[in-house]
C-alpha positions in Angstrom: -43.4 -81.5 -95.5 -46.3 -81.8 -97.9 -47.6 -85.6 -96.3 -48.1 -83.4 -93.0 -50.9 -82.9 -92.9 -52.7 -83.7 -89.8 -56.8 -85.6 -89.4 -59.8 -83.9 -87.7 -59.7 -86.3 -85.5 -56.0 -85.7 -84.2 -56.3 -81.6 -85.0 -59.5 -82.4 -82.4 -57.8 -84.5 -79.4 -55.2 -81.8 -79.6 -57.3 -79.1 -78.7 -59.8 -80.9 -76.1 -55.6 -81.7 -74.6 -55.2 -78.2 -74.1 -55.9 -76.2 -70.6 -55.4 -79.8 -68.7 -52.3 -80.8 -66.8 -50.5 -81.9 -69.5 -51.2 -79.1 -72.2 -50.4 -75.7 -70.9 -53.0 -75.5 -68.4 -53.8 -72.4 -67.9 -55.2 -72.4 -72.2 -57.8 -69.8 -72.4 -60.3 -70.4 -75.5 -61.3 -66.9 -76.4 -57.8 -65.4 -75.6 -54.9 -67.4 -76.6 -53.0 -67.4 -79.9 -51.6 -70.2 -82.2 -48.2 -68.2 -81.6 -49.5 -68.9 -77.7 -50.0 -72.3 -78.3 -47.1 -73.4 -80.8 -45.0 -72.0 -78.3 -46.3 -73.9 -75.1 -48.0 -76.6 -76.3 -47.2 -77.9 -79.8 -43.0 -77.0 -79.4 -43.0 -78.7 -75.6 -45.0 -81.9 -77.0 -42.6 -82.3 -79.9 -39.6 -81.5 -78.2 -38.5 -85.0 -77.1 -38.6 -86.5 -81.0 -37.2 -82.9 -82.5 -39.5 -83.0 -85.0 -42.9 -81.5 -86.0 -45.9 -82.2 -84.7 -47.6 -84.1 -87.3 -44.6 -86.4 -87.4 -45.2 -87.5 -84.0 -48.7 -88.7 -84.7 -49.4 -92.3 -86.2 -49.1 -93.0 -89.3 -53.2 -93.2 -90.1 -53.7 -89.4 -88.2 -51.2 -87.3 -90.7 -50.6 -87.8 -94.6 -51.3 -85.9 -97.7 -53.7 -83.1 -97.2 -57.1 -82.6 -98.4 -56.8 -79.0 -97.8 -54.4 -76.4 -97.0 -54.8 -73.7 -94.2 -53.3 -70.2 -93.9 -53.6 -68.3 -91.0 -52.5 -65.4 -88.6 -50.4 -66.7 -85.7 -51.7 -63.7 -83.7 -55.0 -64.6 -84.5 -56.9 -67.1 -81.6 -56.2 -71.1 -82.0 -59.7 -71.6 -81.2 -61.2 -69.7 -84.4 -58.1 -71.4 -86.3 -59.6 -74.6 -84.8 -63.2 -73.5 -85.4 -62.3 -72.6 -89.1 -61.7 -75.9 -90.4 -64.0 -77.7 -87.9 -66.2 -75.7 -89.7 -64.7 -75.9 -93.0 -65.2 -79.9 -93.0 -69.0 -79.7 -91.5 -69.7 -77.2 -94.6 -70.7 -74.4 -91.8 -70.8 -71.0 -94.1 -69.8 -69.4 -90.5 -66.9 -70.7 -87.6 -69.2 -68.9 -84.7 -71.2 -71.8 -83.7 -68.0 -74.0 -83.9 -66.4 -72.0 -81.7 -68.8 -71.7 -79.1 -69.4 -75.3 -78.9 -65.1 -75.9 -78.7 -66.0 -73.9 -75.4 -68.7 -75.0 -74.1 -69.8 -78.3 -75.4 -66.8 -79.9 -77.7 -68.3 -83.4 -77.1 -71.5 -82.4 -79.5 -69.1 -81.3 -81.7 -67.3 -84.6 -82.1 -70.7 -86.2 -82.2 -70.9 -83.7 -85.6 -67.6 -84.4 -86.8 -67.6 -88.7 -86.5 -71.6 -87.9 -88.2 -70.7 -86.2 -91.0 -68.0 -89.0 -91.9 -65.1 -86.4 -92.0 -63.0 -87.6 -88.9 -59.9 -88.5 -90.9 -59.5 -85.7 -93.7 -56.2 -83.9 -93.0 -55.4 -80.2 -93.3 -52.2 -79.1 -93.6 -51.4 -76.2 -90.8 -47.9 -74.8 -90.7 -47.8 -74.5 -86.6 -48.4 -78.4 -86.8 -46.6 -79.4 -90.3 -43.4 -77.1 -89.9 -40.9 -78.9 -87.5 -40.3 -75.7 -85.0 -37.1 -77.5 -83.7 -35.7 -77.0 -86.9 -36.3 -73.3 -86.7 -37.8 -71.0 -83.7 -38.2 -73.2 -80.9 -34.6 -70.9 -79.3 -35.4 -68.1 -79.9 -37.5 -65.0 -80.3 -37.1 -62.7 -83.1 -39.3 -60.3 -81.6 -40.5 -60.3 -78.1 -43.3 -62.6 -77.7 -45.4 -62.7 -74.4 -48.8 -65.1 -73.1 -51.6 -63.2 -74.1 -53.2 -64.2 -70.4 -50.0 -64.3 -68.1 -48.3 -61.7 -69.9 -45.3 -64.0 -69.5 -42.8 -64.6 -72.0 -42.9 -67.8 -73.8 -40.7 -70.4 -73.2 -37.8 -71.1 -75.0 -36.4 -74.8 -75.9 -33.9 -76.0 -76.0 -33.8 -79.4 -77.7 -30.4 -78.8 -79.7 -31.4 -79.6 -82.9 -29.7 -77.3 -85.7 -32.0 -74.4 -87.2 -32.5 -73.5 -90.4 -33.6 -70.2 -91.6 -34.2 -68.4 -94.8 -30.6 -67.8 -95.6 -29.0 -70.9 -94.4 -27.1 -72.4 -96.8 -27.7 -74.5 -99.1 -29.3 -71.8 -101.1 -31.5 -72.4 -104.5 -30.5 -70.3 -107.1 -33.6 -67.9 -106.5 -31.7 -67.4 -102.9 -33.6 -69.6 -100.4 -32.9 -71.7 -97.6 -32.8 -75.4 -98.9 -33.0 -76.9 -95.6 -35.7 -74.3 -93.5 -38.9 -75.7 -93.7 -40.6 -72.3 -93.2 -39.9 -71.0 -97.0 -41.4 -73.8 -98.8 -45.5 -72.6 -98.8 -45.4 -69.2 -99.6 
């Protein structure tokens, strides 16, 4: 879990992926969540290895993080995306990030590759945590595209989950195997 953490420079070809053909097309930038996105973008492009994201990239676009990033899954992936953009770039302020992920991301790639900061790696849960191994089947709560109003997808790789109380529990009472208890 902890060598998950994924480059700018892979964090940033994900997001110019989304809203094409191949990455739930119908992305909207100012509306959609991360929960939006985990659920049908990160969890369908992992879903043939059963693993997390970050584990599908090569070896030289995830490792060890630099920095660790905590967030609200109801929040908008593009201000999530804009936030560390802006973070690496040493912006005091994620608003012009993202406006240029909307309406010019090539200048900011011309920023990032300037500044020399392509390859530092952030650890984000929605990428580091392997959602197979957890809530890729289900929905806890009901959970709907904040554009189609739709609800998202459900997989169904097979892999086994592994939730707070699965056994084999620590002595404190957590999950040994879930992945989703260790970076509280």
């Amino acid at each position: 879990l902890a060598q998950r953490g994924i480059t700018l420079e892979a964090l940033l070809h994900f997001y110019k992926s989304l809203g094409t053909p191949a990455s739930m097309p119908h992305y909207t930038p100012a509306v959609h969540t991360t929960g939006d996105v985990v659920r049908q973008a990160i969890i369908p492009q992992s879903k043939a290895l059963r693993a997390s994201f970050a584990d599908m990239l090569a070896p030289s676009e995830r490792g060890y993080p630099n920095k660790m990033v905590t967030h609200n899954w109801g929040n908008v992936f593009r201000d999530l995306c804009a936030a560390i953009f802006a973070d690496a770039l040493e912006e005091p302020s994620f608003c012009m990030v993202a406006s240029l992920l909307e309406q010019d991301v090539d200048v900011l790639e011309r920023m990032l590759h300037k500044s020399g900061r392509m390859q530092q790696r952030y650890w984000v849960c929605a990428f580091a945590v392997n959602q197979h191994a957890g809530i890729c089947a289900s929905r806890p709560v009901p959970e709907f595209d904040t554009v189609t109003g739709l609800p998202h997808p459900l997989c169904d790789c097979g892999l086994p989950k592994a939730f707070n109380s699965t056994g084999p529990l620590t002595d404190d009472g957590r999950s040994i195997p879930c992945e989703m208890n260790k970076f509280e």
